[in-house]
C-alpha positions as a Markdown table, in Angstrom:
| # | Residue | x | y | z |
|---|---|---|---|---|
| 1 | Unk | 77.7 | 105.5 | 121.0 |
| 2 | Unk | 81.4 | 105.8 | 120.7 |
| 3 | Unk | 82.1 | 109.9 | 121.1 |
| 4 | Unk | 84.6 | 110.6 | 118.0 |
| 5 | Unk | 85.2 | 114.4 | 117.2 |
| 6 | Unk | 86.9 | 116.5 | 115.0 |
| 7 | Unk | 90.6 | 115.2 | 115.4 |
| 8 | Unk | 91.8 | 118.9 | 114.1 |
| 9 | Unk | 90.9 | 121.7 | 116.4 |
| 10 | Unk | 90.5 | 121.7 | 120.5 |
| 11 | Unk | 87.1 | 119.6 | 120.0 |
| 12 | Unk | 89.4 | 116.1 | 119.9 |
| 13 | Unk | 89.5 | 116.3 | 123.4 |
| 14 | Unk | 87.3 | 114.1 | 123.7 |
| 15 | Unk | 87.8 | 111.2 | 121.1 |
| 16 | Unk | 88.8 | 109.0 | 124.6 |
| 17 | Unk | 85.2 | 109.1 | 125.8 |
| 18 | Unk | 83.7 | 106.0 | 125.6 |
| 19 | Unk | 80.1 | 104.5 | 126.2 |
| 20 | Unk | 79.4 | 103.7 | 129.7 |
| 21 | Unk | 80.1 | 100.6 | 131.4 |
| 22 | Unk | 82.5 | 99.9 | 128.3 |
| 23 | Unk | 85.1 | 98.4 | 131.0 |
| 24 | Unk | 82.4 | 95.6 | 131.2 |
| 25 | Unk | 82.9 | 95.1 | 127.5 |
| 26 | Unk | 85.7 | 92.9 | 127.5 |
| 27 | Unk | 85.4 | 91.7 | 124.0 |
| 28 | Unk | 83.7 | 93.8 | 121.7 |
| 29 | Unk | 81.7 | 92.8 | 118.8 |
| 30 | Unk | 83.7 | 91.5 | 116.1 |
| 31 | Unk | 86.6 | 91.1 | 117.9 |
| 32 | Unk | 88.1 | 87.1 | 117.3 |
| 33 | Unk | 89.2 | 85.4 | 120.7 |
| 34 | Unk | 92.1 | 84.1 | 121.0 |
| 35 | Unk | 92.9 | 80.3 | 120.8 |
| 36 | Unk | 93.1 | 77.9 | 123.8 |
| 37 | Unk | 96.1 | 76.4 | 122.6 |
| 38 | Unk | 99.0 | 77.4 | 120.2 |
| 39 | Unk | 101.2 | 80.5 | 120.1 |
| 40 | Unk | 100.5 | 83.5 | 121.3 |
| 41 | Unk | 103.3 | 85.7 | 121.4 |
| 42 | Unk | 102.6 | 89.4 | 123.8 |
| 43 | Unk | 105.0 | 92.5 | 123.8 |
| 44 | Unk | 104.8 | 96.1 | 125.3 |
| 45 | Unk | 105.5 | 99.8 | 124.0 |
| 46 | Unk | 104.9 | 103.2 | 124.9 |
| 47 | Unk | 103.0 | 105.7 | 122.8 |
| 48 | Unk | 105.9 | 108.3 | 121.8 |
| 49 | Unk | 105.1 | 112.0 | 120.5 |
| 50 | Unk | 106.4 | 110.8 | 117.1 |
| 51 | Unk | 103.1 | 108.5 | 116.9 |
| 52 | Unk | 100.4 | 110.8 | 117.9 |
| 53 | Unk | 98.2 | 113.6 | 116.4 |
| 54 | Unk | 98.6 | 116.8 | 117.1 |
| 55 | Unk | 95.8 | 116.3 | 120.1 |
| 56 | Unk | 98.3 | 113.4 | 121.5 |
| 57 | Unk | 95.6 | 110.3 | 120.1 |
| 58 | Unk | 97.4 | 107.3 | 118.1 |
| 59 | Unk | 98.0 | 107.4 | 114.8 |
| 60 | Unk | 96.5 | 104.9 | 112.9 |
| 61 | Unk | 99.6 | 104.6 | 110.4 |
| 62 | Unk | 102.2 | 104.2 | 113.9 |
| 63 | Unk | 99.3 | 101.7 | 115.0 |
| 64 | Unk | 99.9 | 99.8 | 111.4 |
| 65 | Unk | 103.9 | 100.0 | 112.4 |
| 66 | Unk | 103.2 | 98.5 | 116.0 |
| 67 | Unk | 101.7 | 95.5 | 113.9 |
| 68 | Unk | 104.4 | 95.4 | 111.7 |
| 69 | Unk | 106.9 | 95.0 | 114.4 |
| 70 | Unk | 104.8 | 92.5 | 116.7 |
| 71 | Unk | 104.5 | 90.5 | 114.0 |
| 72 | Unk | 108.2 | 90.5 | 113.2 |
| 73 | Unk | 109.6 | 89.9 | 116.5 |
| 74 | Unk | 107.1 | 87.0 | 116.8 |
| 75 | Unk | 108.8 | 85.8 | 113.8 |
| 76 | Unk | 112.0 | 86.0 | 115.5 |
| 77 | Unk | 111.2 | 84.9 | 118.7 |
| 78 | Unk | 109.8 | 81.8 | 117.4 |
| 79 | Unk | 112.7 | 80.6 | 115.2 |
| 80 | Unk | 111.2 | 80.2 | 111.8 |
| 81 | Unk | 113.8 | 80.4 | 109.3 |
| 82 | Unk | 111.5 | 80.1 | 105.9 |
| 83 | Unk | 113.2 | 81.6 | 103.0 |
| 84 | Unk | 109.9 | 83.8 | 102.2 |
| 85 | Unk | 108.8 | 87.4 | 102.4 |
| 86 | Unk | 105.3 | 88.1 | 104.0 |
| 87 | Unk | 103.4 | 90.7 | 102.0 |
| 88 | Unk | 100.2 | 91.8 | 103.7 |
| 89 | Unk | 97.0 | 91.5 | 101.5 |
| 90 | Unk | 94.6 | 93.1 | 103.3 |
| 91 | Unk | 93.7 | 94.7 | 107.1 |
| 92 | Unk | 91.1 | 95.2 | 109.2 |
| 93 | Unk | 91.0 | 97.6 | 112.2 |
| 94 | Unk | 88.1 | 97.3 | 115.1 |
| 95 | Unk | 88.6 | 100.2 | 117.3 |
| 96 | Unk | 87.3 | 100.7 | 120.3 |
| 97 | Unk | 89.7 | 103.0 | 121.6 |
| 98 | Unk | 92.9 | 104.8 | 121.0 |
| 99 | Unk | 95.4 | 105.6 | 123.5 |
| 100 | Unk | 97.4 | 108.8 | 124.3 |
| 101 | Unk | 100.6 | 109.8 | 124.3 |
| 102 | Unk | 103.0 | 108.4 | 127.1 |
| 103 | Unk | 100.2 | 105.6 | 127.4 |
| 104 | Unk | 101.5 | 102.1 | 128.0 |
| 105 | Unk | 100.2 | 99.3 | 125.5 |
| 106 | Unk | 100.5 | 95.7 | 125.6 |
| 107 | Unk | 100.3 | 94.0 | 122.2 |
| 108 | Unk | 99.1 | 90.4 | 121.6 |
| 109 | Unk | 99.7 | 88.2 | 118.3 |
| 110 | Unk | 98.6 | 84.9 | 117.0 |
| 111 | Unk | 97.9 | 82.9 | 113.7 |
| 112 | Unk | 94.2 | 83.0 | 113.5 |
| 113 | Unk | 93.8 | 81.0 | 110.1 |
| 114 | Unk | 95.6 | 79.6 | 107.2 |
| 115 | Unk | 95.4 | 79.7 | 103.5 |
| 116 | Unk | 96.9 | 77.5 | 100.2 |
| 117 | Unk | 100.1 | 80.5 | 99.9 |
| 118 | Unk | 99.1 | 83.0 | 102.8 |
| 119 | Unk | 98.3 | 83.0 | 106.8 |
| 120 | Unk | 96.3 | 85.5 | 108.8 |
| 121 | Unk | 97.5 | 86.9 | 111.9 |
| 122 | Unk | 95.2 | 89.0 | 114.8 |
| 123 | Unk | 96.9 | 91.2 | 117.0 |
| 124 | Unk | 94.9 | 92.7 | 120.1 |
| 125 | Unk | 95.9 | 96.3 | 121.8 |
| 126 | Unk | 95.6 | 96.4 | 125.4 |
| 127 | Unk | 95.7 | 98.7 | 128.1 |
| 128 | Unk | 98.2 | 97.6 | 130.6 |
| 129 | Unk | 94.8 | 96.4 | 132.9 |
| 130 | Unk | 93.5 | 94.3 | 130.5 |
| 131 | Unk | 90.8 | 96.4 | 128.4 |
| 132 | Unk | 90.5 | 95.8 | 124.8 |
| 133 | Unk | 91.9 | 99.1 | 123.0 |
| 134 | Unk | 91.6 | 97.5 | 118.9 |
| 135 | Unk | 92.2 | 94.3 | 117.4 |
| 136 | Unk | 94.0 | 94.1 | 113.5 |
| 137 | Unk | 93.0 | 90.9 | 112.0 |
| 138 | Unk | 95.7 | 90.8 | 109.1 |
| 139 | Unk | 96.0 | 88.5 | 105.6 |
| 140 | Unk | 99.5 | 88.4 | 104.6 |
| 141 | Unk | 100.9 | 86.9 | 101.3 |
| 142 | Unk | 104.0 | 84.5 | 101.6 |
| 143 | Unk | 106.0 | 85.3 | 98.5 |
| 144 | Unk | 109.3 | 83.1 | 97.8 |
| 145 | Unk | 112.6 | 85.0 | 98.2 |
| 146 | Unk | 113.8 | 83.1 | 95.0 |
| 147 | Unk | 111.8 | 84.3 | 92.2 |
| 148 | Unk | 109.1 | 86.3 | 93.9 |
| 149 | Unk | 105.9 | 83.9 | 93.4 |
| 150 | Unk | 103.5 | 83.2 | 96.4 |
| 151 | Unk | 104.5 | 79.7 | 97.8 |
| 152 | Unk | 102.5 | 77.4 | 100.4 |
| 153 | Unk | 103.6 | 78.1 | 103.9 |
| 154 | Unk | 105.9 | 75.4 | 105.2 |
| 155 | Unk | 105.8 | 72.4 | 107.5 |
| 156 | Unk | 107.8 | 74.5 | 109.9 |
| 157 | Unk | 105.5 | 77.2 | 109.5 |
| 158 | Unk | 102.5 | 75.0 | 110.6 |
| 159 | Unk | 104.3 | 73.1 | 113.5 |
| 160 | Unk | 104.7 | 76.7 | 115.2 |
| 161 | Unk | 101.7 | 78.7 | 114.0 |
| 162 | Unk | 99.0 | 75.9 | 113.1 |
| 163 | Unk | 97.9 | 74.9 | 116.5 |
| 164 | Unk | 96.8 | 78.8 | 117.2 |
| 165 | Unk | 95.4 | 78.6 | 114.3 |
| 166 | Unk | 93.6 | 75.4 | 114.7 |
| 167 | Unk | 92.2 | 74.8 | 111.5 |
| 168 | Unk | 90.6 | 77.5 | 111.0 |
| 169 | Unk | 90.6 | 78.7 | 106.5 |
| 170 | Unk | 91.4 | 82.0 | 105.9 |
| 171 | Unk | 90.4 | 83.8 | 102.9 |
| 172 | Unk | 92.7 | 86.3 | 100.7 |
| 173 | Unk | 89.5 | 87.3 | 98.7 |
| 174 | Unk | 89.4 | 91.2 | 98.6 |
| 175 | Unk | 85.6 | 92.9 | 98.9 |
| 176 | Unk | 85.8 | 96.7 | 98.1 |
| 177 | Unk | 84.1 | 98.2 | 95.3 |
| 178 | Unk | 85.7 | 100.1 | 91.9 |
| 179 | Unk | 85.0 | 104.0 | 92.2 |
| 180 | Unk | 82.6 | 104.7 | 89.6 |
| 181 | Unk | 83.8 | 105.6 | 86.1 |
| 182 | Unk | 87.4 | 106.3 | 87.2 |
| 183 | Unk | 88.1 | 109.1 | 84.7 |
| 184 | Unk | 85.3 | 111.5 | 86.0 |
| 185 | Unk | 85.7 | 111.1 | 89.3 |
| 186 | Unk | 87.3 | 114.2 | 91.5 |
| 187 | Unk | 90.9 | 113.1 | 92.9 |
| 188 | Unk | 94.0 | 114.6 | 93.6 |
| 189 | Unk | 97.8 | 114.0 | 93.8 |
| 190 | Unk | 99.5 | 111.6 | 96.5 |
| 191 | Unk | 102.9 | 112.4 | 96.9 |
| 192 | Unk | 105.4 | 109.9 | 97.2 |
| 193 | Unk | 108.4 | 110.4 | 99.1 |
| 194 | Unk | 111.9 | 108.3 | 99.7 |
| 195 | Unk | 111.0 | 107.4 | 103.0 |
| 196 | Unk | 107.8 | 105.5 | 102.0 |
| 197 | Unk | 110.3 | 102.8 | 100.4 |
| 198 | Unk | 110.6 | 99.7 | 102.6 |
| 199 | Unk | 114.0 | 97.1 | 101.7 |
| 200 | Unk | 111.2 | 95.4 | 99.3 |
| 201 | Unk | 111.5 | 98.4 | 96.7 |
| 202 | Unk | 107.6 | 99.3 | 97.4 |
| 203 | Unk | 106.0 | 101.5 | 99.6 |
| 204 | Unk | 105.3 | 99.8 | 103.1 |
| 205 | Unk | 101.9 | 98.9 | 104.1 |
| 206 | Unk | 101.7 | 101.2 | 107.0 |
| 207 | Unk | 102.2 | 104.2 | 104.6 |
| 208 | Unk | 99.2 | 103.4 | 104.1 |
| 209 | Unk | 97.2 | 104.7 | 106.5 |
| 210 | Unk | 98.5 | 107.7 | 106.2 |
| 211 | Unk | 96.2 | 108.5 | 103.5 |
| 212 | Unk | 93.6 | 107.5 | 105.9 |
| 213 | Unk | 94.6 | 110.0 | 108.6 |
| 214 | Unk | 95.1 | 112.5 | 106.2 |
| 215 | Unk | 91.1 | 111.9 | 105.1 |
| 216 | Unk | 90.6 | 111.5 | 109.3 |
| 217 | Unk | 91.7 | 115.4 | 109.5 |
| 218 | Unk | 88.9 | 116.3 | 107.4 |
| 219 | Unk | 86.0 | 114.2 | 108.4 |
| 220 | Unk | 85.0 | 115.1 | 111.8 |
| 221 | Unk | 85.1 | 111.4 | 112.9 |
| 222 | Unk | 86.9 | 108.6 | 113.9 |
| 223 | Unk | 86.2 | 104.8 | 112.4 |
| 224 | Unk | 84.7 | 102.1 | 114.9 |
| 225 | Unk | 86.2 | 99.8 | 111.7 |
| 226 | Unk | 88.7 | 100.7 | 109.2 |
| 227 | Unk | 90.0 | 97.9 | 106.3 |
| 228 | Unk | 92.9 | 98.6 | 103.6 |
| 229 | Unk | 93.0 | 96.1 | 101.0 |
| 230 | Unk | 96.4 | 96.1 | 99.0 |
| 231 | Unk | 95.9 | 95.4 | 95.0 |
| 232 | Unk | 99.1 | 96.0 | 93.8 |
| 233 | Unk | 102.5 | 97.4 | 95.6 |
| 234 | Unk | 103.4 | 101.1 | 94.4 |
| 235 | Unk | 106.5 | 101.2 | 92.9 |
| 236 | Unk | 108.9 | 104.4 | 92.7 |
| 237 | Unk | 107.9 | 104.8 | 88.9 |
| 238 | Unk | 103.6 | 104.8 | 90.4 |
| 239 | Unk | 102.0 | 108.6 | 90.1 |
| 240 | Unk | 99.4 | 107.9 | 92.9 |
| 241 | Unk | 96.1 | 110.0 | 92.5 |
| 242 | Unk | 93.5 | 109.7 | 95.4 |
| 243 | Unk | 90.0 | 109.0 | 94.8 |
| 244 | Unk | 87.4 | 109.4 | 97.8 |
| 245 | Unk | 83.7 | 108.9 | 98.1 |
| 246 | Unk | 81.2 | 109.7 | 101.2 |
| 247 | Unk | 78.2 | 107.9 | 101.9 |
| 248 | Unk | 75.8 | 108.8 | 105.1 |
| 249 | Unk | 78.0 | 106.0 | 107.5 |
| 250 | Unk | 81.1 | 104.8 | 105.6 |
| 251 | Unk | 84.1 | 106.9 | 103.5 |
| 252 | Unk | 85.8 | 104.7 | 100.8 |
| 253 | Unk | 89.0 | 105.7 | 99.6 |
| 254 | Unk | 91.2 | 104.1 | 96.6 |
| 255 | Unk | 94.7 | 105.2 | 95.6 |
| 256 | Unk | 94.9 | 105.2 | 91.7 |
| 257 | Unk | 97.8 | 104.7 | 88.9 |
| 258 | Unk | 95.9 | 105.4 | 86.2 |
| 259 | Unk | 93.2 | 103.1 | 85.7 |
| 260 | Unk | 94.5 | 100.3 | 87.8 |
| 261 | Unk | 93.4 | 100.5 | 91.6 |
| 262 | Unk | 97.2 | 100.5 | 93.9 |
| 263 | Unk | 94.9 | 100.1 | 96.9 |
| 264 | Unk | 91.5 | 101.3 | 98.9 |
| 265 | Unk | 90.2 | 102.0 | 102.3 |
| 266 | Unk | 87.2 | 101.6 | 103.7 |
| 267 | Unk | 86.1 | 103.4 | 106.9 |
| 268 | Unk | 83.0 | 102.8 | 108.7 |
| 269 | Unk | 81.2 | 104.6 | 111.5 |
């Protein structure tokens, strides 16, 4: 068993714990290998004190920004020029562990599958000696610069990114239940604020998990998986309410405009 405890008082100490002989576990359950061939494209940070809880763990929503960037400067780095904007559709987190402030990461990114108008991407966290910290396995839209419609990727895209992908379909399909009867269920406000707004007019992705971490303070536990699946992007004019709902192993969350569902997490145990 993974030891996750409350992440608000002194008891957090020991969310770092994990089950014995996990440095023999060198790729956990769930977690996709990477491909023989194609790109693979690695990078490095170090876990500031803007990206940590108060108990110095990683944030999950500074973890979403690490995958932001990786995935950008892979972008860069590899030359693709396609006039497109890549909105992501949905995410998955497995976590096996989260480092601590000051810690030293490695972070490793490839195209794990490809779809009619999207691609996925799965990035691995590392310790700097090689242990699995959490692998993202990402969907992300490609959506035209022109006129704002999703658009096959190009045959630039797939000389660069298809060999690491190597053939493999990737599904956009989103899997998370409706809360049940919307208007009776308890929620409450979720402020927006300017910051949330990325150059794309809509709140970034990583914003996110903020929500989660903000449910993560209340909880008493930490995820071994956590997904966000993104509905619809929330606009300045969007009055997001959140809705949440426990079960025995799992906490489901969905941010609201009205009756239309903006976005939902699930987290499981």
């Amino acid at each position: 068993m993974w030891h996750r405890e409350d992440s608000r008082g002194g008891q957090e100490k020991g969310w770092r714990r994990v089950r014995k002989n996990a440095a023999m576990d060198s790729t956990p359950p769930g977690f996709r290998t990477e491909s023989a061939a194609g790109r693979v494209y690695s990078t490095r940070r170090i876990v500031r004190s803007t990206d940590v809880t108060p108990s110095g763990r990683l944030r999950l929503d500074a973890l979403a920004r690490y995958l932001q960037i990786v995935a950008e400067d892979d972008v860069a780095d590899s030359g693709l020029a396609d006039p497109v904007v890549w909105l992501v559709r949905r995410c998955e987190l497995r976590i096996a562990m989260l480092p601590a402030m000051g810690e030293r990461i490695a972070l490793r990114t490839f195209c794990s599958g490809t779809g009619p108008r999207w691609a996925e991407r799965t990035t691995t966290m590392l310790s700097l000696d090689g242990q699995q910290l959490a692998r993202a396995t990402a969907v992300w839209a490609a959506i035209s610069r022109a006129d704002g419609r999703p658009v096959p990727p190009s045959a630039e895209f797939a000389a660069i990114y298809g060999p690491s992908a190597a053939g493999r379909i990737a599904t956009a399909r989103l899997s998370h239940p409706r809360p049940n009867s919307i208007s009776d269920t308890p929620s409450r406000h979720w402020p927006l604020r300017a910051v949330d707004f990325d150059t794309g007019g809509h709140v970034n992705n990583a914003v996110h998990w903020q929500v989660v971490e903000d449910e993560l303070a209340t909880v008493g536990w930490l995820p071994s998986v956590a997904e966000i699946e993104y509905q619809r992007a929330i606009m300045p004019d969007c009055v997001p309410r959140l809705v949440t709902h426990h079960d025995e192993d799992r906490t489901v969350l969905w941010l609201l405009d009205g009756e239309r569902v903006l976005a939902s997490a699930m987290l499981l145990k």
